[in-house]
N, C-alpha and C positions, 0 to 999 in steps of 0.2 A: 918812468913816470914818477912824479914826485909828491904823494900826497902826504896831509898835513898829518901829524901824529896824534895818536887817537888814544890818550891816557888820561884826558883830563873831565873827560863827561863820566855823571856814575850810567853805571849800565846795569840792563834790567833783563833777566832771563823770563823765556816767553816756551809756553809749551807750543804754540799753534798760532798763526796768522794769516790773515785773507787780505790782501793787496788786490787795488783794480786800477789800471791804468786806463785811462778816458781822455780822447782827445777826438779830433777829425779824422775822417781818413787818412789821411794824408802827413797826419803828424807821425806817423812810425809806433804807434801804441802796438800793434801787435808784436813788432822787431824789441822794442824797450821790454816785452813782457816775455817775450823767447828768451833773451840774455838773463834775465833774474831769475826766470824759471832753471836754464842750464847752470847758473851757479849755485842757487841754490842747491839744484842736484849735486853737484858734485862738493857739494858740505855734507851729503849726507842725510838732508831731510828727507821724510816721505813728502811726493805734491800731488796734487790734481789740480786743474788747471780748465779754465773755461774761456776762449777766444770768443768773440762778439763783435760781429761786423756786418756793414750794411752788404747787400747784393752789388749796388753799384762802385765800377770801380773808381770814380773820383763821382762823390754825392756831393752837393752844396756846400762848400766850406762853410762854417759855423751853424749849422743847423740840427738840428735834433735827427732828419733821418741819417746825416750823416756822420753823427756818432759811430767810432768804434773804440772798443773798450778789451782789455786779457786781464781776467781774475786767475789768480793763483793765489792757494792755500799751502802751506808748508807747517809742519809739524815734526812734533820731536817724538810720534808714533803713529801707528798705523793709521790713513784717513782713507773714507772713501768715497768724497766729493768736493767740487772743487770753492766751497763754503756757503753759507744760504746768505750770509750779510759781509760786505768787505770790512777791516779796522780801519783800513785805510783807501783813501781815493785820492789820486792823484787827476786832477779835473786839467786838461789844456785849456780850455774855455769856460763860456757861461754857459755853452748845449752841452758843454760835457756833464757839468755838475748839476744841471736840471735835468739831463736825461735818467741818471742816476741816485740822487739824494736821497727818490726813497726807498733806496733799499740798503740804505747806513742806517744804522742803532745809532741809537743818540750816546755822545761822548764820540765816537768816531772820530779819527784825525784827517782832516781836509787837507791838500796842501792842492793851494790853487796860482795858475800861470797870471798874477795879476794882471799883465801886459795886453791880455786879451778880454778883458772887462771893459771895454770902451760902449759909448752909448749906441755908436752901430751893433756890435753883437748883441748888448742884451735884447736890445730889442728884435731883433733876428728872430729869440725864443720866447718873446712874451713877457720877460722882467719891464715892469717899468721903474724901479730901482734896483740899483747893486745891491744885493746878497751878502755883498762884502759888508755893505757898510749900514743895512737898512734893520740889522737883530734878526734876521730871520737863522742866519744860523747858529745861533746864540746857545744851541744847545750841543753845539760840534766843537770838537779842537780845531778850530781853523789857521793855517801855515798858509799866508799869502805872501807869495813868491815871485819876483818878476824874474820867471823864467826864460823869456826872450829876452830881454834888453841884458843882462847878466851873462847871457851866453854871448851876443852879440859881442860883449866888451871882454869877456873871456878871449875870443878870438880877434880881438883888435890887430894882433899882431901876425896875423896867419895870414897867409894868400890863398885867399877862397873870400868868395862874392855875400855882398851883405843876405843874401838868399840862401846860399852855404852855408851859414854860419847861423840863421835862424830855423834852418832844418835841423841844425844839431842840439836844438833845444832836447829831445829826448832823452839825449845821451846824459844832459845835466843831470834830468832829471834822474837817471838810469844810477847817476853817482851819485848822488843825493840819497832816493832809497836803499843804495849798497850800502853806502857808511850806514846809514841809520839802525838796517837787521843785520849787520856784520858780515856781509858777503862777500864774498871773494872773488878778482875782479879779471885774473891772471887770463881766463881762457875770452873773455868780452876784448881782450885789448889785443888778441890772435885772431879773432873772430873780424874786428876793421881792419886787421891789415891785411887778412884776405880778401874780405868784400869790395874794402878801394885799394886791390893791389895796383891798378892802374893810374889810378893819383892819389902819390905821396902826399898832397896838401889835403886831403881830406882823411887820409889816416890823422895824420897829426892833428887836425882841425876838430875830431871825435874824438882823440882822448883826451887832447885839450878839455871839451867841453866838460866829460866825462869827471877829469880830474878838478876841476871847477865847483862840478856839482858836490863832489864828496868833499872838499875843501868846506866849502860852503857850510855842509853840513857838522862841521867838526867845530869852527871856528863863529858861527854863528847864536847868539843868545835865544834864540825862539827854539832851537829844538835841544832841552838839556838833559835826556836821556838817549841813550845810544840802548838797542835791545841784540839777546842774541837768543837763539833756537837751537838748544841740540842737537845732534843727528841722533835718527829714528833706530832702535834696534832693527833689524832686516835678518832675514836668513846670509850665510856667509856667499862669496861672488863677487862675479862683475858685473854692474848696472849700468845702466845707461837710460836718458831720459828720452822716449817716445811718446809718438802721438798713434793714435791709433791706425791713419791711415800709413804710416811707417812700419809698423809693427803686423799689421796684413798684407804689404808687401815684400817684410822678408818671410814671412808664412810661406807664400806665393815661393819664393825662391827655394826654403828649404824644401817644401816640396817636392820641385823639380829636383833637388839634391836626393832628395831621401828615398824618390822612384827610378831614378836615373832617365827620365823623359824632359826633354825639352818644354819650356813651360814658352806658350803663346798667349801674349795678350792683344786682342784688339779692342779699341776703346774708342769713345770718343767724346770730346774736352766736354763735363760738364759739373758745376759746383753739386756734389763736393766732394767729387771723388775724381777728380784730375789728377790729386797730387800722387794717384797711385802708379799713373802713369809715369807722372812724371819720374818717380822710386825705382819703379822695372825697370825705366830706362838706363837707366846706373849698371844696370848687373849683365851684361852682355856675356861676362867672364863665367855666369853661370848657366850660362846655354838659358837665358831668357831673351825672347824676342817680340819686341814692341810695335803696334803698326798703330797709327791713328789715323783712323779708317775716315772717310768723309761723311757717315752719318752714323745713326745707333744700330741701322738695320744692319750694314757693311760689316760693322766690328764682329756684332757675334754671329751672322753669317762666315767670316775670316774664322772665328774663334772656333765653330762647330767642326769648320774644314780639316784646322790645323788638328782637331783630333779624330778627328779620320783618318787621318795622315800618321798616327801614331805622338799625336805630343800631347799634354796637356795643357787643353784651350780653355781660357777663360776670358771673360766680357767684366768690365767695370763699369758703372753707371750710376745713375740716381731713380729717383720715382718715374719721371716721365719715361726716362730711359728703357724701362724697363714692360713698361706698355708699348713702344715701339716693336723690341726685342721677344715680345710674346710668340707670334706667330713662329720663330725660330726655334725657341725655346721649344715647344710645342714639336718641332719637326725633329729635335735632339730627344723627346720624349721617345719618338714612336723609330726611330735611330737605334734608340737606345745606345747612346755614347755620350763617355764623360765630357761634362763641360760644368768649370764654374764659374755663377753668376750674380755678381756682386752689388749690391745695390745698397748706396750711404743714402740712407734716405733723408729727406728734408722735406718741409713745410710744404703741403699742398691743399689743393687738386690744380693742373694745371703747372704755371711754370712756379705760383704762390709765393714761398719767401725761401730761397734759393739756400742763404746762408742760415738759415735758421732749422732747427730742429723737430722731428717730429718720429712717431713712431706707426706709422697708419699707413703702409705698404702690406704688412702681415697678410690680410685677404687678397693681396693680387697675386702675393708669394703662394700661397696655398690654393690660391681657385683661381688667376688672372689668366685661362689658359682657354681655348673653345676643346669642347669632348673632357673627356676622362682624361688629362692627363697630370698624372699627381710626380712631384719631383718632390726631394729632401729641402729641406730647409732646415737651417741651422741660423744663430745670434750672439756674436760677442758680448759679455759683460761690459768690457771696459779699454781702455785703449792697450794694454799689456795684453787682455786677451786674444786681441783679432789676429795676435802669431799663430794660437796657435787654432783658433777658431777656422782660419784659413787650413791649414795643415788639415785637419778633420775636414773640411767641406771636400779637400781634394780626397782626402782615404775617402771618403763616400762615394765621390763619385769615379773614380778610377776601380775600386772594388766593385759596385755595383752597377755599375756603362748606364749610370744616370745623370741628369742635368741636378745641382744643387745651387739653392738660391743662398745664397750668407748676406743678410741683412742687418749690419751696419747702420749709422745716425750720425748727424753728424755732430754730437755731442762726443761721440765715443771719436769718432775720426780727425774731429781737430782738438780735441786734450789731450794731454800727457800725464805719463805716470813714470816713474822709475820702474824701469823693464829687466829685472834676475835674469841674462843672458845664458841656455841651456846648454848643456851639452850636447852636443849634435847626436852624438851616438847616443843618447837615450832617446833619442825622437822618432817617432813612429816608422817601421821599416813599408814603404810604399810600391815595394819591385812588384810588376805585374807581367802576366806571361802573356807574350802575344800568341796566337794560332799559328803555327806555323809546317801543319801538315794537316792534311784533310782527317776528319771526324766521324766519315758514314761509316756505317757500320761494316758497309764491303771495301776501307779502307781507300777510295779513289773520292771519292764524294765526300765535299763542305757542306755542311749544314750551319750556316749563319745566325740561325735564331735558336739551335739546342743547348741548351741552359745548363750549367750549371746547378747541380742539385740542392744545393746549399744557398747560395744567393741568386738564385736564378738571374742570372748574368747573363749575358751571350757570346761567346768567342769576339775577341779583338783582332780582326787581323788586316797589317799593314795594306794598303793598297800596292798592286806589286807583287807579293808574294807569290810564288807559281803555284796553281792548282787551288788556289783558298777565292778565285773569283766568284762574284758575288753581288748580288744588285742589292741596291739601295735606296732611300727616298722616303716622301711621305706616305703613300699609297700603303693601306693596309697589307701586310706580311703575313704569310701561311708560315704559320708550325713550325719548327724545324727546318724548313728548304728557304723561306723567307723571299719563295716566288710571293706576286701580288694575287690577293684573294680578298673575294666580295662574299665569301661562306660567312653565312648567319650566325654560324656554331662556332668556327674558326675566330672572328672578328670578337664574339662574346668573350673566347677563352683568352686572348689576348689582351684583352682591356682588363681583365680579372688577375693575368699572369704582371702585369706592370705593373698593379695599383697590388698587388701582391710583394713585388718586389720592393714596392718603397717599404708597406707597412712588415715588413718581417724583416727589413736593417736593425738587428741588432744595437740598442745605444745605450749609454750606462744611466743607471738609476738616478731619478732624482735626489741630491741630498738635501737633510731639512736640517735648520740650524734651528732647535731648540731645547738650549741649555740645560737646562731642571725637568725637561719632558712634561710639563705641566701645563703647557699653553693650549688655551681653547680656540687662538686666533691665526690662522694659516694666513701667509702675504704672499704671493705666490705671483712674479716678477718675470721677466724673462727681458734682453738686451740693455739698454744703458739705464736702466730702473734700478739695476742693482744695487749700486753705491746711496743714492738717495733710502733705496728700503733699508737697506742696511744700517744708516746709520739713523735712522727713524727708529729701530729696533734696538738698536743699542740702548738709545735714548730712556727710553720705556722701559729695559731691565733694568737700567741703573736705577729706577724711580720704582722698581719693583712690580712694573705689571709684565707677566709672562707673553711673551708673543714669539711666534715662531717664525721663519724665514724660509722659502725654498727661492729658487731660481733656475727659469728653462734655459738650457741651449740648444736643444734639440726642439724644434718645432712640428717638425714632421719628419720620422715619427714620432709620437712624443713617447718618455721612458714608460716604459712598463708597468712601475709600479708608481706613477701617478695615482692610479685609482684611490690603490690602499692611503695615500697619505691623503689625497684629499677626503676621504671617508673617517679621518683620523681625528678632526677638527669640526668642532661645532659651526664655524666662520668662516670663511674663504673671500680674503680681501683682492682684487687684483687690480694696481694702479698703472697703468697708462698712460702715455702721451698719442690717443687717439680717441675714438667713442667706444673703445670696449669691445677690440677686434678678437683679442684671447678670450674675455671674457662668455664672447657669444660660444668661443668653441667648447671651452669648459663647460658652460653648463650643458650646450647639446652633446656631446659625448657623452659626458660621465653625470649627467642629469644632478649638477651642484649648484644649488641659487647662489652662485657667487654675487658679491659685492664688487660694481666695479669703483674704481674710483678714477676721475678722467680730463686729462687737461689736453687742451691745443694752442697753446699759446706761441708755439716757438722757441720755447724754455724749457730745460730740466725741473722736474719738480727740485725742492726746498724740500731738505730732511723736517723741516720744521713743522712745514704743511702737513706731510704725510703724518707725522707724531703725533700731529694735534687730532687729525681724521680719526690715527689707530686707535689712540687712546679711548674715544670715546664709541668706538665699534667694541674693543674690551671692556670697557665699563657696564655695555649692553647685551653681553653675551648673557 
């Protein structure tokens, strides 16, 4: 490929920048934003990364709800969110750039697809003049571009259909902002000749375009600075860039590695947690086996079986999902066997906003059950975290023959971070002993339900195995023999022995990040909250007000010495993307008028927002 040489623009070093591509469904913004995301990874930045997209799989071409957009942040040190304002937007349209404009700082670089500013689109969204041409954006760098017609004539020469050749408008654009932050193009131009290994005229037809756009950018007088981003110090390794629901499914795999059990998953297709499925399905080589069951009840019915049967079953799903799956879940309580139960939650009640974000599952994880039955729950930070978020949901429930719910978002599930790949032998050893000789005391007799003294567990034993027969079900279970029993006393002690068994899972301490040990103001966080509180916190040391940080992963149980830290703080902030589902438990537990602070929009908070909140809850302490 033959791009134009790049020595004659001055260039300008940049510690950090927030990039957002915006265009239709249909225009390939989330593909154009995967490729600059992976290149930039492999320069060595830190990213985080924010995908936005309608539910519908083709919305109204040029309309506002069917805007979709991928923000990505890159930086030349540690970030940990995927930016609250882009520098730049890349608009395919007039609904791209109105759906978005205001969440640009003024100066902002625009660079917009002129070619689709005709008087049919804007009016689509309500412009009754061009933006272009009317002063309103007078306060942005604006870069108008005829990205269509430019590619079209890029590819004059190619055999591929005038429709071909204005689908590859992204890819212009894809080279366009590569030459501009100095990216590197090597693994994007491996990446088309896989995707259309089947026709050679469209490989060629996308680098063409590709190499068009970065020409462009070189040889062009509108853009005369070229910028570059360091890479970010990192611990030494090998990284590689995931998204989080990638990184919960090699969790899932090393698992099954780390126990030596066969890992089952049954699922079924629903946003936004398919792609997990569709991940497991790749790993057949690691004794993982995929069913996609014909409803949600099938799947983790399949999922409870298959550990019965001796494997480690697990159910993926979302919110609704997950209220189908209750009654199951509930039957794996009073079972007592390992099952994990994954749930990326998104925007609800009902089927709500599919593709959009929410945190407001917490109370069905914790209580969505009929009776007493209380299971572990656990919540990944971030999308690097859900390896190993999954890894601990499975130690929980394989150690203690409990259901664990690991709630996921789907902010955490479609971003990405650079992921420090482990060593396998440092990862939690998972081997469990199945029963495999009878336990009564006169050495001929199984007792199904005698426990374990330490985690009151209950013997695992294969179905099949001679002499360890054994009934099972939902009907209440006697003591030890784990016949059915309708004893008043029996039925007490058992409801007390399970709701025992969650709360005395040992789990490690909350840590609290506060610097100088001087802060009056607790933020106390738990799932994809973290990166926003965090760098809200940052914000406010650099500026000199004290605040402190913790963050939950453990839901139920939660750490031990909670108390003390909450007891430590004059202030106890907890921000939300719900109405204050943690908050209600903090203060009935541990009796602390927490502060909630609380959004539903379908969005990640804005470190900005929270800073501006913290600041003045510290000011009021």
């Amino acid at each position: 490929m033959t791009l134009a040489p790049s020595s004659r623009k001055q260039i300008r070093q940049l510690d950090r920048v927030v990039i957002r591509f915006a265009g239709d469904s249909g225009d390939g913004m989330q593909l154009t934003g995967d490729r600059f995301t992976s290149e930039t990874a492999q320069l060595g930045n830190d990213i985080s990364t924010l995908p936005n997209f309608p539910a519908e799989i083709r919305a109204p071409a040029g309309t506002l709800p069917g805007v979709s957009s991928f923000q990505v942040h890159f930086a030349d040190y540690d970030i940990l969110t995927p930016g609250d304002a882009p520098n730049v937007l890349v608009a395919m349209n007039p609904a791209a750039l109105k759906a978005n404009l205001a969440d640009l700082p003024r100066g902002a670089d625009i660079i917009v697809n002129t070619d689709e500013f005709t008087k049919r689109n804007l009016t689509k969204v309500g412009y009754t003049s061009s933006p272009l041409e009317d002063g309103s954006l007078d306060g942005y760098v604006l870069h108008p571009v005829a990205l269509t017609s430019m590619t079209v004539g890029a590819l004059a020469e190619h055999a591929v259909s005038k429709k071909d050749a204005e689908r590859a408008k992204n890819m212009f654009a894809l080279g366009l902002l590569s030459w501009m932050y100095s990216r590197p193009y090597a693994s994007t131009l491996r990446f088309l000749e896989r995707k259309f290994a089947a026709r050679p005229e469209l490989v060629a037809a996308n680098v063409a375009a590709f190499r068009a756009g970065w020409n462009f950018g070189e040889t062009t007088e509108d853009f005369s600075v070229r910028y570059e981003v360091a890479p970010a110090r990192m611990l030494p390794g090998t990284y590689r860039n995931i998204t989080g629901n990638q990184a919960l499914s090699l969790g899932l795999v090393a698992a099954g590695v780390r126990s030596g059990l066969p890992v089952f998953l049954g699922a079924y297709p629903i946003t936004p947690a398919s792609d997990i499925l569709h991940e497991l399905s790749k790993h057949k080589r690691f004794g993982v086996v995929t069913m996609q069951a014909e409803d949600e009840i099938a799947a983790v019915g399949a999922a409870l079986g298959a550990s019965y049967g001796g494997s480690l079953g697990v159910t993926t799903t979302s919110g609704p999902g997950v209220a189908l799956k209750s009654e199951t879940i509930s039957l794996a309580v009073a079972l007592e066997l390992p099952l994990v139960i994954v749930d990326v939650q998104r925007a609800g009640p009902s089927t709500g906003m599919p593709t959009k974000t929410e945190q407001a599952d917490l109370n069905m994880a914790l209580y969505g059950r009929h009776g007493e039955a209380p299971v572990a729950v656990i919540a990944p930070r971030s999308p690097a975290d859900c390896f190993y978020a999954a890894l601990e949901a499975a130690r929980i429930a394989l150690t203690y023959r409990t259901p664990v719910i690991l709630l996921s978002d789907n902010y955490v599930a479609n971003g990405s971070e650079p992921w420090l790949l482990p060593d396998v032998d440092s990862l939690p050893d998972l081997r469990v002993q199945f029963a495999t000789t009878p336990n009564g005391e006169d050495g001929t007799t199984f007792l199904p339900y005698l426990r374990d003294p330490h985690t009151l567990a209950r013997p695992w034993a294969v179905p099949g195995t001679a002499g360890l027969e054994h009934r099972i079900g939902g009907l209440e279970k006697a003591d030890k023999t784990g016949d059915i029993s309708y004893d008043p006393a029996n039925h007490d002690f058992m409801v007390r022995t399970r709701a025992a068994r969650i709360d005395t899972i040992p789990v490690p301490d909350v840590e609290v990040e506060d610097p100088d040990g001087d802060a009056r103001v607790l933020v106390l966080g738990w799932g994809s909250t973290y990166g926003p509180i965090g760098a809200a916190c940052r914000g406010l040391r650099q500026r000199g007000l004290p605040v402190a940080q913790a963050h939950l992963r453990h839901l139920a149980p939660l750490p031990g010495n909670l108390a003390d830290v909450l007891a430590a703080y004059d202030r106890v902030v907890i921000p939300e993307m719900n109405l204050g589902q943690l908050a209600h438990v903090i203060r009935a537990k541990y009796l602390v008028d927490a502060i909630g602070y609380n959004q539903v929009r379908g969005l990640p908070f804005t470190a900005a927002e929270l800073e501006t909140m913290l600041e003045e809850v510290c000011k009021n302490v």
